[in-house]
C-alpha positions in Angstrom: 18.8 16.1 -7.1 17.7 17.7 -4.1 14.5 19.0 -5.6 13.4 15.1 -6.3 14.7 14.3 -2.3 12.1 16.9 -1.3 9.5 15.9 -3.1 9.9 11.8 -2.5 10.1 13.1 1.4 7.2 15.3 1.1 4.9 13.0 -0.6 5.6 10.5 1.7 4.4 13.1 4.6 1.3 13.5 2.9 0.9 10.0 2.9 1.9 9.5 6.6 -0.4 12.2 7.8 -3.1 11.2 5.2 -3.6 14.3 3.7 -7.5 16.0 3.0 -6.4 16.3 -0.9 -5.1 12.8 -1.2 -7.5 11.3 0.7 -10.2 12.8 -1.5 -8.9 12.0 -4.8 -7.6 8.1 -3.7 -11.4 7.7 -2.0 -13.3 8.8 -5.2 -10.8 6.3 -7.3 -12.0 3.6 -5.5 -15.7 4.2 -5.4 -15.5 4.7 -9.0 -13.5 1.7 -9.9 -15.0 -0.6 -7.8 -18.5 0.5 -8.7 -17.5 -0.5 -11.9 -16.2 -3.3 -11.3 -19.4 -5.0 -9.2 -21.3 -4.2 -12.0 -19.0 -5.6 -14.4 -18.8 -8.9 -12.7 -22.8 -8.8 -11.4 -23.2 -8.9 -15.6 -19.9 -11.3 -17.3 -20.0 -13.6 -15.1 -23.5 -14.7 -15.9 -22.6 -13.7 -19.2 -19.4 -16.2 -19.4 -21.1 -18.9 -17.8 -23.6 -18.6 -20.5 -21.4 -18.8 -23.6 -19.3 -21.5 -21.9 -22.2 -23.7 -21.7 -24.8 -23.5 -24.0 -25.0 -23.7 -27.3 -27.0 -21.1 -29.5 -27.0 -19.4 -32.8 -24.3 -16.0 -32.5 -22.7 -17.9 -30.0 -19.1 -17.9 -32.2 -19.7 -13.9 -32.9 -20.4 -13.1 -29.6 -17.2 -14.5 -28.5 -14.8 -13.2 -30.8 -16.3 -9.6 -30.2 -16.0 -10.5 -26.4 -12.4 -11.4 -27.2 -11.6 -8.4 -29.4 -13.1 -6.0 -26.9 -10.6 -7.0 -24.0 -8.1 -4.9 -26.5 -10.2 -2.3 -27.3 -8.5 1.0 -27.1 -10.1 3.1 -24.0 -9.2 6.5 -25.5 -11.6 5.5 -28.6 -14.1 3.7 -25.9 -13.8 7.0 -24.0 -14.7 9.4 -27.0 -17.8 7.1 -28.1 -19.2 6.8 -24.5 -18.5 10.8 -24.6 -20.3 11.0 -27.6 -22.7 9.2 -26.3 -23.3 10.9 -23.0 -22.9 14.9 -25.1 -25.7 17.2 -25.1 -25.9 16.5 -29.0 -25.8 12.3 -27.8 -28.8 10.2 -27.7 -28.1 10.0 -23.9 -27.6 13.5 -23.3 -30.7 14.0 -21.6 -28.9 11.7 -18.5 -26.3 15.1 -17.8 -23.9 12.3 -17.2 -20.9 14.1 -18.6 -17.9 15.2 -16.6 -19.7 13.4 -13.5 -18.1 10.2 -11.4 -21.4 8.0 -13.0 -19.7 8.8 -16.4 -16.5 7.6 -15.3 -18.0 4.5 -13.7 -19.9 3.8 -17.3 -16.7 3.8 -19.4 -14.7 1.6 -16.7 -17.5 -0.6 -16.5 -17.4 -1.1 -19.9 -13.8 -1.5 -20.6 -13.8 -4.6 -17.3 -16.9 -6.1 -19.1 -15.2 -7.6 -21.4 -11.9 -8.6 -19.7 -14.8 -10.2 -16.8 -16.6 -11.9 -19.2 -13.4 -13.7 -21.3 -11.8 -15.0 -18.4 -15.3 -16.6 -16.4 -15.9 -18.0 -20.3 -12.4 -19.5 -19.8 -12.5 -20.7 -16.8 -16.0 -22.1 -16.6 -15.4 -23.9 -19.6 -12.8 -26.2 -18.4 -14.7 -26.9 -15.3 -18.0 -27.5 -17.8 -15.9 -29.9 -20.0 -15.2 -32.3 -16.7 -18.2 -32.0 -15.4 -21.1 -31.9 -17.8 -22.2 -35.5 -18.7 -22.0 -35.6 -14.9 -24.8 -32.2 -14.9 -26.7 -33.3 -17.8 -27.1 -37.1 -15.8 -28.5 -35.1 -12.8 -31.1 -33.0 -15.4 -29.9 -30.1 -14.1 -31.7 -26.7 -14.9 -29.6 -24.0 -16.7 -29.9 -21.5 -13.8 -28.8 -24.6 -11.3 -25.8 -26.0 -13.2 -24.5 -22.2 -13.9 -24.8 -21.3 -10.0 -23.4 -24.7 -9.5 -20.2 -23.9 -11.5 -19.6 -20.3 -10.4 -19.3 -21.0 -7.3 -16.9 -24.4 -7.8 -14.9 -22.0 -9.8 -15.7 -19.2 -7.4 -11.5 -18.8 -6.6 -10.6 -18.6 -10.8 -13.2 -16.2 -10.9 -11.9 -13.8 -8.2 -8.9 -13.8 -10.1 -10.9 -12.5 -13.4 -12.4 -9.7 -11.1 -9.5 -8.2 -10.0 -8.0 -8.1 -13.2 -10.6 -6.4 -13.8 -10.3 -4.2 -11.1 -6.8 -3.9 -11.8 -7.3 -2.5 -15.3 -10.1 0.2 -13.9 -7.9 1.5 -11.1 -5.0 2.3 -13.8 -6.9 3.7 -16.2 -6.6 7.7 -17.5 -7.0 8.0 -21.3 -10.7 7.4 -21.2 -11.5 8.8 -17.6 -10.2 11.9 -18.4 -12.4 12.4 -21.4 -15.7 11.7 -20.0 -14.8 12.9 -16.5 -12.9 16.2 -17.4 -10.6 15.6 -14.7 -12.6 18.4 -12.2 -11.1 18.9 -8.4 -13.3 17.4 -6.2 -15.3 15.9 -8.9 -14.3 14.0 -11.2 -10.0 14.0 -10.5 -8.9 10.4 -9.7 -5.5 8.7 -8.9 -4.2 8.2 -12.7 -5.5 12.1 -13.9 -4.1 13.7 -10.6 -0.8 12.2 -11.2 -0.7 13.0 -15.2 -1.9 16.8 -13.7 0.4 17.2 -10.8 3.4 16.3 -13.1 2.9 18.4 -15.7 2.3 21.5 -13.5 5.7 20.6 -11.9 3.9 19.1 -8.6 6.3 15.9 -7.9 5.1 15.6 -4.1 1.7 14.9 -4.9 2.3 13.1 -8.4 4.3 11.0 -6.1 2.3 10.3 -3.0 -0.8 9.2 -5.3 1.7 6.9 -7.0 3.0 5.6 -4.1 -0.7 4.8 -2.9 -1.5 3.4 -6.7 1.4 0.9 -6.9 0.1 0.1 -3.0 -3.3 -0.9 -4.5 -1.6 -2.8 -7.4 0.5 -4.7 -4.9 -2.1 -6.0 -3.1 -4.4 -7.1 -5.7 -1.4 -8.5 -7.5 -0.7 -10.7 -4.1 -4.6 -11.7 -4.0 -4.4 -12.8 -7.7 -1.3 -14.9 -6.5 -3.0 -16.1 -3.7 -6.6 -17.4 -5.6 -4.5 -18.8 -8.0 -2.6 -21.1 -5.9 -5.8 -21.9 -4.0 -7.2 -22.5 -7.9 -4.3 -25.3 -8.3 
């Protein structure tokens, strides 16, 4: 008992006096998830206001792979962008491997899809009351989609920080691609599954501390766009 009183008052010094190490590993996790996440979003949400209003062959398919993505595992995304990104890979040549743009590629691809379902969603109800009134105005595709991302713009902000919420926790596919290197490739999630099982609590617990932080306060701006939203 009073090992785990030393460590929850230790990692809560290195927290207080914002320690080198943490600081390192908590900076890198946010460069690398929200890296992913802008390019996630710079991609679905053009991609969801697409496939909530227009109409074109594939459109169905496109959808339910877009839907079955959002559970795809990210240990098995993990060992095909790994794969993908090995010396024997077609994109070997990049040297991506065990490097922060690696870990960037497979979050980016595990928020794509989650970006992507939830602006279809959301733009679609919006398109459904509004679209005799677009297609009166002969609006151009580019206009009407601008148009309803930003009316939407508060829904949407919610579907980004989901997605930003599911990048930050990640670990199972991070570690494989990113190798988990000190002051490399170690982020929040594969410092704290590291730190624990070499016995290191303070730390484990100090990065916690500063990921549940982080989850907090996107949970709070979820809360908040969706009350704006109704």
């Amino acid at each position: 008992m009073q090992d785990f009183q030393h460590s929850f008052t230790y990692a809560f010094r290195l927290v207080v006096q914002a320690d080198a190490t943490l600081l390192e590993i908590v900076s890198l996790s946010l460069r690398v998830s929200v890296g992913a996440t802008l390019l996630a979003c710079l991609i679905g949400l053009p991609l969801g206001a697409i496939l909530a209003t227009r109409d074109f062959p594939g459109k169905w398919l496109l959808t339910v792979i877009t839907n079955t993505l959002m559970g795809m595992p990210p240990v098995v995304l993990g060992l095909l962008v790994y794969m993908l990104l090995s010396r024997a890979g077609p994109l070997g040549w990049l040297e991506m491997l065990y490097t922060p743009g690696a870990m960037i590629l497979v979050q980016f691809l595990l928020v794509l899809p989650i970006v992507t379902a939830l602006t279809r969603q959301i733009i679609e109800d919006s398109w459904q009351e509004y679209k005799e009134q677009f297609r009166s105005l002969c609006l151009s595709n580019t206009t009407t989609i601008l148009t309803l991302l930003w009316d939407t713009r508060n829904g949407l902000l919610t579907a980004a920080l989901a997605g930003f919420a599911r990048a930050i926790s990640e670990v199972g596919a991070v570690i494989i691609v990113g190798g988990n290197i000190n002051h490399l490739t170690r982020v929040m999630t594969t410092a704290i599954a590291l730190e624990t099982s070499k016995g290191d609590l303070a730390l484990a617990l100090a990065l916690g501390m500063i990921l549940l932080s982080i989850a907090l306060v996107v949970n709070a701006l979820v809360y908040s766009a969706r009350l704006r939203v109704t």
